[in-house]
N, C-alpha and C positions, 0 to 999 in steps of 0.2 A: 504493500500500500504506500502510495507518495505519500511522505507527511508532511510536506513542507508547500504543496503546491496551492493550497487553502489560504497562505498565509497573504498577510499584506504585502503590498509592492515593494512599500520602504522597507521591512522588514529582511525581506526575500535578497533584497539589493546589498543590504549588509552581509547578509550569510555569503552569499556568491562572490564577494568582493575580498573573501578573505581563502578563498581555493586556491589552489597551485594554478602555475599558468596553463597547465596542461589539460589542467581538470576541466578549467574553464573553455578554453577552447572545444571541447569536448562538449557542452553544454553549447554552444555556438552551432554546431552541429547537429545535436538531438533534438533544441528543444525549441521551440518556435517561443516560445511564451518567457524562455529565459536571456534569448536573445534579445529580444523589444527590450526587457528591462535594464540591458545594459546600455546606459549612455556615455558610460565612462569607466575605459577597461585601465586598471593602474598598470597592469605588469600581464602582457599575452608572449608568452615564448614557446618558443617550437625548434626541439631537437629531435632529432631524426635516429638516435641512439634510446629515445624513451618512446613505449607500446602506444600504436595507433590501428587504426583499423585502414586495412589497403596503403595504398602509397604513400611517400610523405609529402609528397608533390599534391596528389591530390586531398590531402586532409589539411596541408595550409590551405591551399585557393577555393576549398571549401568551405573552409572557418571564414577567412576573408571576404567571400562571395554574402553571406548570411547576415553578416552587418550590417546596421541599418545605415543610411548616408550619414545620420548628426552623430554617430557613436564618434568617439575620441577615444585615443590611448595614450598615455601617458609613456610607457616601456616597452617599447620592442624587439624582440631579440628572433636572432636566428642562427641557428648552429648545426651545418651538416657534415657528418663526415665522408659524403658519396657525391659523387660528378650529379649537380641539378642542372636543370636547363636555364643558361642565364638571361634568355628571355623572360621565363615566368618570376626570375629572383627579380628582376627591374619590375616586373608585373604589380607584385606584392610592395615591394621600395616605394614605388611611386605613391601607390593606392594610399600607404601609411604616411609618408612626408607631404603630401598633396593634401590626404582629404582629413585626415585624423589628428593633429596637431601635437604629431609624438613630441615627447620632452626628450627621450633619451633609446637610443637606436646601436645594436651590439649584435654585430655581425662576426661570425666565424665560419668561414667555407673552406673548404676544401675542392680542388682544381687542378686537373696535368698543368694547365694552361694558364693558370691562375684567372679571377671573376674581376671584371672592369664594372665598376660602379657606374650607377645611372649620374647624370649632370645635375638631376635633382636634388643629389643628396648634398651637393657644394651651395644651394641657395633656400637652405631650410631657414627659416625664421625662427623656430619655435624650437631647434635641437640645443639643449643644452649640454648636454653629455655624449659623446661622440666614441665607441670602441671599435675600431676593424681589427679583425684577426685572421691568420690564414693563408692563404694564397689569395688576395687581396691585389688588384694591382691597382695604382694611380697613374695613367700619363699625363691625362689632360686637364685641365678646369676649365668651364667659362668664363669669360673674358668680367660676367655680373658676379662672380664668386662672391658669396659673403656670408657665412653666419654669423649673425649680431646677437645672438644668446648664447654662442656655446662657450661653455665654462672648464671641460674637462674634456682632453683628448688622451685618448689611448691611441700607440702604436702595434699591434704585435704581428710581427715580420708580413708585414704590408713592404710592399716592392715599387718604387717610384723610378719610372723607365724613360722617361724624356729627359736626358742629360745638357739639352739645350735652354728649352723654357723652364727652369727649376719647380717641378711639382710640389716639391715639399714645400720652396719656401713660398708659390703662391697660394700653397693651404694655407701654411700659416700666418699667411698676410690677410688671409680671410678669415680670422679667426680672434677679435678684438680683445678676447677675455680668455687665456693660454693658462692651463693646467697641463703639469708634465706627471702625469702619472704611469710613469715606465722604468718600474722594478729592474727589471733584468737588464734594460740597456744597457750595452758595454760599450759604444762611441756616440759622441755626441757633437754635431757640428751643426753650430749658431749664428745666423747672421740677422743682427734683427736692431729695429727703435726699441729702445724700453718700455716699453708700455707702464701704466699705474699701479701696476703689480702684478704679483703669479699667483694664485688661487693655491694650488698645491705644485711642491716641486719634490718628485720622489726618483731618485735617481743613486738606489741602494747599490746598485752591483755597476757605477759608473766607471774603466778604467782609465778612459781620454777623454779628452772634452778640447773644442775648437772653439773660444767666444770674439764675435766680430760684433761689437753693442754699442748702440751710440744713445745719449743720451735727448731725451724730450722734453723739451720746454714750450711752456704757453706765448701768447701776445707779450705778455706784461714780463717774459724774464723768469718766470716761478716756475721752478721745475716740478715734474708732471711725472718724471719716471720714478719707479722704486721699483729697484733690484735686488730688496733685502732678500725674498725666497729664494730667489735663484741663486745668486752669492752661496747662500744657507746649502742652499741643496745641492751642491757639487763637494761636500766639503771629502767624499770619499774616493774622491779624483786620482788616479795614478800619475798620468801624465797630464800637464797644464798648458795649453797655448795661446797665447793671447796676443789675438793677430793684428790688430792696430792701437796707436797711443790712444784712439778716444775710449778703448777699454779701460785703458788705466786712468782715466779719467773718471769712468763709471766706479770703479773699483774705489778708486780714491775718494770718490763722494759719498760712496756706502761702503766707507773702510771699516765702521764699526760693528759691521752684521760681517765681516771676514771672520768665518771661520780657523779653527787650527788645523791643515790639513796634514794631519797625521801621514796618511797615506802616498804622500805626492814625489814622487822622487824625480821627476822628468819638469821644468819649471822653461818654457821657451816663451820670448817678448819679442815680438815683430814690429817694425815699422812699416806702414802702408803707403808713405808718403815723404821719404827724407828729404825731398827736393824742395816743399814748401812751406813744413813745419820745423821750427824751431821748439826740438821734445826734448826732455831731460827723465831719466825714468827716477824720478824721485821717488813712487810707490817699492822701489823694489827691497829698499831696507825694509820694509813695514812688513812684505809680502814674505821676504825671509823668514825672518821674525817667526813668521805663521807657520814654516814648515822644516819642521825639527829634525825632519829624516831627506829632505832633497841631497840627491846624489849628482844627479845631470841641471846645469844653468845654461841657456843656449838664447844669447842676445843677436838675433838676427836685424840686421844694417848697422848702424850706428846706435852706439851703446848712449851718447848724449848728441843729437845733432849740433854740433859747432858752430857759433858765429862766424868763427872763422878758422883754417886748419889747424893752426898751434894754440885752440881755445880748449881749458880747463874746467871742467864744470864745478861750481864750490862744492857740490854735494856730495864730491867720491871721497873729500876728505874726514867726511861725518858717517860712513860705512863701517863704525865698528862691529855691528852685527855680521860680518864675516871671520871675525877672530874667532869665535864657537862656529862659524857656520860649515856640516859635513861635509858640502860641494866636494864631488871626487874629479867631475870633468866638467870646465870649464870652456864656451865657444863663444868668441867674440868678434863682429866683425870691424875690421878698418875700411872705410868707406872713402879716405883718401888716398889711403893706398902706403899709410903706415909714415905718418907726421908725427912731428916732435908732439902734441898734444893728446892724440892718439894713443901712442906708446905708452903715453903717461898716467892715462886711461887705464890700460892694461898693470901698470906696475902697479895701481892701487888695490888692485886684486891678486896679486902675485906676492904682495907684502903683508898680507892677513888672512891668507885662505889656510889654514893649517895640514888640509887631508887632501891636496891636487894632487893628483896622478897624472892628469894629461890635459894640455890646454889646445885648441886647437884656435886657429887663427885665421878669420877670411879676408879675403882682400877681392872689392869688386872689380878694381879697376886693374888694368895692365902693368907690372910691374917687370923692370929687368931681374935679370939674374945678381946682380949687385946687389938691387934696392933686397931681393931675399934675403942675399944674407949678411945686408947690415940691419933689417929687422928682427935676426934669430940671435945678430950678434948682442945687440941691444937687449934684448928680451934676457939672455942670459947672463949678464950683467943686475939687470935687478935683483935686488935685496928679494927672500924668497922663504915666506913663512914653512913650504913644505920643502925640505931636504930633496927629492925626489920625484921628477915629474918631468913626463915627455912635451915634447911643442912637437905639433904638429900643425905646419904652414899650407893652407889652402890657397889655391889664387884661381879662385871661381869664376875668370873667364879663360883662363888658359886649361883649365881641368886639371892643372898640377897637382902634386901633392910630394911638400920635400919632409923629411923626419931627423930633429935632432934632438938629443940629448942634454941632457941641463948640465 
């Protein structure tokens, strides 16, 4: 005997609002009179690993089909582990981001070929929470790309295949309000304006990370970015690159949400631009500081860009944070091609580093045979807190590479 089909609507609505999603779909299917009463599904999922009657193809586009047009769902989820036809997966996509007003959509397919998402799903209004998993691919966006709700984005092994028009980063140009909820990520390369914050930043199992961040200010000069979560959430980084000065910029303005990274032994500082900016990396004492076990420092162009070639910067004489500091290999480059201020550059690290093992030394421009080795001769001349330690001269347009001994 039904006991429940007597009851009142509102009543009926609560009971049914509290079944598994599967249950519920199931009811979607049987029951005419339980279907009407759903105007609003919180959480409808459908795996194809959990008991259905006939196929799983046709028991979603039949749950789907039985809905009335005003029904909404809140959660929808889809997870197969067998080759579907990716016509019918856009079929159902569309149905649910079009007519339903999901908040939060979590796909995991399985594919030889991997599943190209519909265009749809790049101009949702109303997705807050976004999960792809699977054999997943992204090439393309439209050109109107935008979700203006979504709060939380999952990655898992999603494949972005246009190495031209950057997929990834016009997602996440489309994506105003940036949650990095991705556990397992092991590389992580960022190129981005700071936005007004990160929602969640989980990046447990990170062991490189690339940040290219520039900071956002309003009309009036007030800055608009905060990068404290992000800062925060890398603090289990192996290797660190920080590929332009207006990083250090960003860093430097939320130097007090810098973490201690324990873990960080790889520490490299790029210049994007030594032609135009006049940069001094004065973060990099602080940044030291922060990391008690760095092995590898790798200061790529110019370690202070110079007024002028024989210019010293004040601030390498305020570096006693290298007298403790582990540094085992040292890479620095000369970008004049190895000047009295340069050199001098270099002795302030060759005078306090205690544990160097190997320093290696670039040079972008053309130098003779001379000019090497009265740079090696120099270099070995300096006063030299580690007993012990190779130079290794690079001359990065010749592709040389000379080796001497201290």
């Amino acid at each position: 005997m039904d006991r429940i089909s007597d009851l009142p609507d509102e009543l009926i609505r609560l009971i049914v609002s509290f079944l598994a999603a599967k249950d519920a779909a199931s009811l979607l299917v049987t029951s005419r009179r339980f279907r009407n009463l759903y105007t609003i599904i919180p959480d409808l999922a459908f795996d194809d690993t959990s008991k259905f009657q006939g196929t799983f193809t046709d028991f979603v586009s039949e749950a789907l089909a039985r809905l009335e047009t005003t029904t909404l769902i809140r959660r929808f989820s889809l997870k197969s582990e067998s080759d579907l036809d990716p016509d019918r997966i856009n079929h159902w996509l569309r149905d649910v981001l079009n007519h339903r007003g999901v908040m939060v959509l979590e796909m995991g397919i399985y594919g030889d070929n991997g599943y190209t998402l519909p265009l749809e799903i790049f101009t949702c209004k109303t997705l807050n929470k976004l999960k792809l998993g699977r054999e997943i691919v992204i090439s393309v966006l439209p050109q109107n790309a935008l979700l203006p709700s979504l709060e939380t984005l999952v990655f898992d092994s999603v494949r972005f295949c246009n190495p031209v028009d950057c997929a990834l980063k016009a997602f996440l140009s489309a994506c105003p309000y940036i949650s990095f909820d991705t556990p397992s990520l092991a590389y992580f390369d960022y190129c981005d304006v700071v936005p007004d914050g990160y929602t969640i930043v989980n990046f447990e199992s990170l062991v490189e990370a690339k940040l290219n961040l520039h900071l956002m200010a309003n009309d009036g000069d007030i800055l608009s970015s905060n990068a404290t979560n992000l800062i925060q959430g890398i603090k289990n980084v192996k290797i660190l690159q920080l590929s332009s000065p207006r990083t250090c910029e960003m860093l430097n303005v939320f130097r007090d949400a810098i973490p201690v990274f324990e873990k960080l032994h790889h520490l490299s500082m790029t210049h994007d631009n030594v032609l135009s900016i006049r940069f001094c990396w004065s973060l990099l004492p602080f940044l030291l500081n922060k990391a008690p076990n760095l092995k590898t420092l790798v200061i790529q162009d110019a370690l202070h860009f110079p007024k002028e070639p024989d210019y010293v910067c004040e601030c390498l004489s305020g570096y006693s944070c290298l007298l403790t500091c582990p540094i085992e290999v040292l890479e620095i480059t000369l970008w004049y091609g190895g000047t009295t201020g340069e050199l001098q550059q270099v002795k302030h690290f060759l005078a306090k580093l205690p544990r160097l093992e190997l320093l290696k030394v670039n040079t972008w421009r053309f130098i003779r045979n001379s000019e090497k080795l009265r740079i090696q001769t120099d270099i070995q001349m300096f006063p030299k807190a580690s007993p012990n330690f190779r130079v290794q001269l690079l001359c990065s347009m010749q592709y040389e590479e000379q080796l001497c001994s201290s």
